[in-house]
FIVEX-336950 format. One record per residue: residue number from 1; y negated, z negated, x negated of N, C-alpha, C in turn. Coordinates in steps of 0.1 Angstrom, whole numbers, plus 5000, padded with zeros to 4 digits. Layout:
FIVEX-336950
{NUM,{Y,Z,X},{Y,Z,X},{Y,Z,X}}
...
end
This chain:
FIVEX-336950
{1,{5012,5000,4991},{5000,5000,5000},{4988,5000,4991}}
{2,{4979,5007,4993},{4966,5011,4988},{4956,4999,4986}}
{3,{4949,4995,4976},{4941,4985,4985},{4926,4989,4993}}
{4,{4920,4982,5000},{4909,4992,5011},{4898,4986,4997}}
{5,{4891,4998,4993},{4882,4995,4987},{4868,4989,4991}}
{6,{4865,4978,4984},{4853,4971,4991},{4836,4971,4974}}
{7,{4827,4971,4985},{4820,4974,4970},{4810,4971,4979}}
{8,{4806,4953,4977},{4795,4946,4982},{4784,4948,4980}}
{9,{4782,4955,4972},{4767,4960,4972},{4765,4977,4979}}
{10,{4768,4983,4987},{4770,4992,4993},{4762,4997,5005}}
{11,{4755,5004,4997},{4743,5012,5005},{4741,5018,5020}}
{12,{4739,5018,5029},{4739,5028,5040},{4730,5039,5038}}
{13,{4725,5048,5047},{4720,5060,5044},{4700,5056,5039}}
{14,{4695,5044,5044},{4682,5039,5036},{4679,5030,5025}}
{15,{4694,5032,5022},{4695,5023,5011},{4695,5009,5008}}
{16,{4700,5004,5020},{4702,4985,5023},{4715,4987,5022}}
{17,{4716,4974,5015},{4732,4971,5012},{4730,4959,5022}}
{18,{4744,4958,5023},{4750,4942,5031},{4739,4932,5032}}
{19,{4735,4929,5018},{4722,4916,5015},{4714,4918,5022}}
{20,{4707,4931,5021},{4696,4939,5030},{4695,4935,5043}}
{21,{4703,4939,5046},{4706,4936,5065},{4708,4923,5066}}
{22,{4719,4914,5062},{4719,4900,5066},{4703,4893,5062}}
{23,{4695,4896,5049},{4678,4889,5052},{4669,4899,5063}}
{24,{4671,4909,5067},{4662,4917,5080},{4673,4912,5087}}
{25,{4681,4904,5094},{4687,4899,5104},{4683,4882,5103}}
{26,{4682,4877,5094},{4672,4865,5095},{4691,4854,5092}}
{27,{4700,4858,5086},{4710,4854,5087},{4715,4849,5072}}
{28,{4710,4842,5070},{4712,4831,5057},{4719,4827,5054}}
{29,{4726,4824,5062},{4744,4820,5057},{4751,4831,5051}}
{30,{4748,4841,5058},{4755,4859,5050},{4746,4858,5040}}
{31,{4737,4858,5040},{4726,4861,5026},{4732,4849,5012}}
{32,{4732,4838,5019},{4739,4828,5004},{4752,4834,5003}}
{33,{4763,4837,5013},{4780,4842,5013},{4781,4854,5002}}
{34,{4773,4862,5008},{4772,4874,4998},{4765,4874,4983}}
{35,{4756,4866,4982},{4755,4865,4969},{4762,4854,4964}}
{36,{4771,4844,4965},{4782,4837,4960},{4791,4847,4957}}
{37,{4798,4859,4965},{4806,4869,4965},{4803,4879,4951}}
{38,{4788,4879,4947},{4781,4891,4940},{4773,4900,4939}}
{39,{4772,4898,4955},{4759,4913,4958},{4749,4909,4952}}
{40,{4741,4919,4948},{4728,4918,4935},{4714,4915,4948}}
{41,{4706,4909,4938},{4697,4904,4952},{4684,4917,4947}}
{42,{4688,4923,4935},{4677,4933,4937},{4675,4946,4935}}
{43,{4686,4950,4942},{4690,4964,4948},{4680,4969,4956}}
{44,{4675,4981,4950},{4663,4986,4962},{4669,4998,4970}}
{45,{4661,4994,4977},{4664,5006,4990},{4652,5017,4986}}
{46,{4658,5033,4999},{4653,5041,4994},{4634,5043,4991}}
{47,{4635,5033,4997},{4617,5029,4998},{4618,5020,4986}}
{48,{4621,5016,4976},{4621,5005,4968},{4619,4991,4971}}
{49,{4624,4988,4986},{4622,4976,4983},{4634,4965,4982}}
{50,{4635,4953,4978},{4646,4948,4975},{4650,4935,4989}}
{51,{4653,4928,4987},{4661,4919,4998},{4647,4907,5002}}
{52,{4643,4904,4988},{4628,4895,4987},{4617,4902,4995}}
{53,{4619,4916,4990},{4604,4920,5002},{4606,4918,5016}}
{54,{4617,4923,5019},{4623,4919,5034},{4618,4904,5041}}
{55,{4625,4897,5031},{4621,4880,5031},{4608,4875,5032}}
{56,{4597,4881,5023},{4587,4873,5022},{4582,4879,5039}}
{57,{4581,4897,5036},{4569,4900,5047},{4576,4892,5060}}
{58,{4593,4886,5064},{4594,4884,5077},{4592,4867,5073}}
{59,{4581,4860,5066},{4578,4847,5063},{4589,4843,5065}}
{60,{4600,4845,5059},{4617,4840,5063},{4613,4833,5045}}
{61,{4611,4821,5044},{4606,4813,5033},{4620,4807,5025}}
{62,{4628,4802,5039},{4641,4796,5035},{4651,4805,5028}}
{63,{4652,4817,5034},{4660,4834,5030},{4653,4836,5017}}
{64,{4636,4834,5013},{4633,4845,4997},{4641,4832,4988}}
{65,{4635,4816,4992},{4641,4805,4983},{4654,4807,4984}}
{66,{4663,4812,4986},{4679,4813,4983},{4679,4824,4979}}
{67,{4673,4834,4981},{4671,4852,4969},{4670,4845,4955}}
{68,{4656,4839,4955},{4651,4831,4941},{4660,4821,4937}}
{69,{4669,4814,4940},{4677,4809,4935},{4690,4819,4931}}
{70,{4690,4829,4935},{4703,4838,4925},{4693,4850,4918}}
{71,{4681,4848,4914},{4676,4856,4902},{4670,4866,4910}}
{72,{4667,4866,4922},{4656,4875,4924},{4643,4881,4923}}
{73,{4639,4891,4920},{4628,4892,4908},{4616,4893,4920}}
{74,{4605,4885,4914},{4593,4887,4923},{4586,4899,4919}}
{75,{4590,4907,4909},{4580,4914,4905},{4587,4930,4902}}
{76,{4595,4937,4910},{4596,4947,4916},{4591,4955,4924}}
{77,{4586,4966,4923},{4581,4973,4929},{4584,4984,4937}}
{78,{4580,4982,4951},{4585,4992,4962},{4579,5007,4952}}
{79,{4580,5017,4962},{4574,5028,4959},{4563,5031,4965}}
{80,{4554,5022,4968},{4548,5021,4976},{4533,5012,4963}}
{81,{4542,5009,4956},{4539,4999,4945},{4532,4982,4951}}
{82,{4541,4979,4957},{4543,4963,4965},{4550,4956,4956}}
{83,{4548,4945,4950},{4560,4933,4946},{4560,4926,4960}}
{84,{4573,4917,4957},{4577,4904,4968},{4560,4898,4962}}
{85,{4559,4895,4953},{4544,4885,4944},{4534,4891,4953}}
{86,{4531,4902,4951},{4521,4910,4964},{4522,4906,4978}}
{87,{4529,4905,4980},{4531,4903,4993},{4530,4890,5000}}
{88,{4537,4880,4989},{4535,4868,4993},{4517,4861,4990}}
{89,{4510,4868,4983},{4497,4863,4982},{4490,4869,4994}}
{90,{4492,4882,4998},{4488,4884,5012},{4491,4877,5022}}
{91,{4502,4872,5021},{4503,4862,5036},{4508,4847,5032}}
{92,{4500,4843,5020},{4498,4830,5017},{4513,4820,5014}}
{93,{4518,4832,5012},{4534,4821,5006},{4530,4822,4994}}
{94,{4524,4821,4983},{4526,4820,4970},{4533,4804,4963}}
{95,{4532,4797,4974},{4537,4786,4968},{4552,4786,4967}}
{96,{4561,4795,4972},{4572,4801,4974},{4581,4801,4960}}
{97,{4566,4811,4952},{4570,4812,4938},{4565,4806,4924}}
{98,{4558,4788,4931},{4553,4782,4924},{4564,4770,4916}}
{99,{4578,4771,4916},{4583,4763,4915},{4589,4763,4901}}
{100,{4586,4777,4896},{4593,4774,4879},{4583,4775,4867}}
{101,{4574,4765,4868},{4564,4759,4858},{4555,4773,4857}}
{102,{4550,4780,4863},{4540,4793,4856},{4551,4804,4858}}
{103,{4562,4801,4857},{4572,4820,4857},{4575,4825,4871}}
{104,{4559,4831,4875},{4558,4842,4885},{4576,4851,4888}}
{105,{4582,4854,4883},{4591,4865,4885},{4603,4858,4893}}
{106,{4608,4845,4888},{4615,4838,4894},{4617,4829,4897}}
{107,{4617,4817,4908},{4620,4805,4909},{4630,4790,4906}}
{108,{4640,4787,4910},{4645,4780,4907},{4661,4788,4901}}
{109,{4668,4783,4896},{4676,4793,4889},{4691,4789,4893}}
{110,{4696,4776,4894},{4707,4775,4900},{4708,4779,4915}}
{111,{4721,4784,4916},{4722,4789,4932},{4725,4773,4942}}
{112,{4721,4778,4951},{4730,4765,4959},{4738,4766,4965}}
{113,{4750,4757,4966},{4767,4753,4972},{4765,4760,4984}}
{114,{4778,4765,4988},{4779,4771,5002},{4769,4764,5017}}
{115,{4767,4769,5024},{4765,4762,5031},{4777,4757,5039}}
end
């Protein structure tokens, strides 16, 4: 028997992988599941944006702080030329990414336990 190939980071036709859709579904448990599993938190879609952009613009604060704790970069750029960092000074989350002493790009660095 074959095994069914699985490949968690796996794009649809705009370029959201799994992570994608579970933070634009506001679904945090899949968002921590899948990155315990491996999916990359900063895979961009065909617009360049990554899982964090998603997160910050839907003020889903709890969803970017579990991106930033598996190494999500604040400072990627849509094609649009947006960072998550951009975005969150526009709508006043910057304290978001005030938590690792001055280093804008990432915040805390250990993941956290299942939920």
């Amino acid at each position: 028997i074959a095994a069914r190939m699985t490949d968690i980071d796996r794009a649809n036709l705009l370029g959201e992988s799994p992570l994608h859709l579970a933070v634009r579904g506001s679904r945090s448990h899949y968002v921590n599941l899948l990155l315990l599993k491996g999916a990359s938190p900063n895979l961009q879609t065909v617009d360049g944006e990554t899982p964090l952009h998603y997160a910050v613009r839907a003020a889903d604060t709890y969803t970017a702080s579990i991106l930033l704790d598996f190494d999500a970069s604040a400072q990627l750029q849509s094609f649009s030329a947006t960072t998550p960092l951009d975005l969150a000074a526009r709508t006043g989350q910057l304290a978001l990414f005030a938590a690792d002493a001055g280093d804008a790009t990432t915040a805390r660095r250990s993941p956290r336990p299942p939920l």
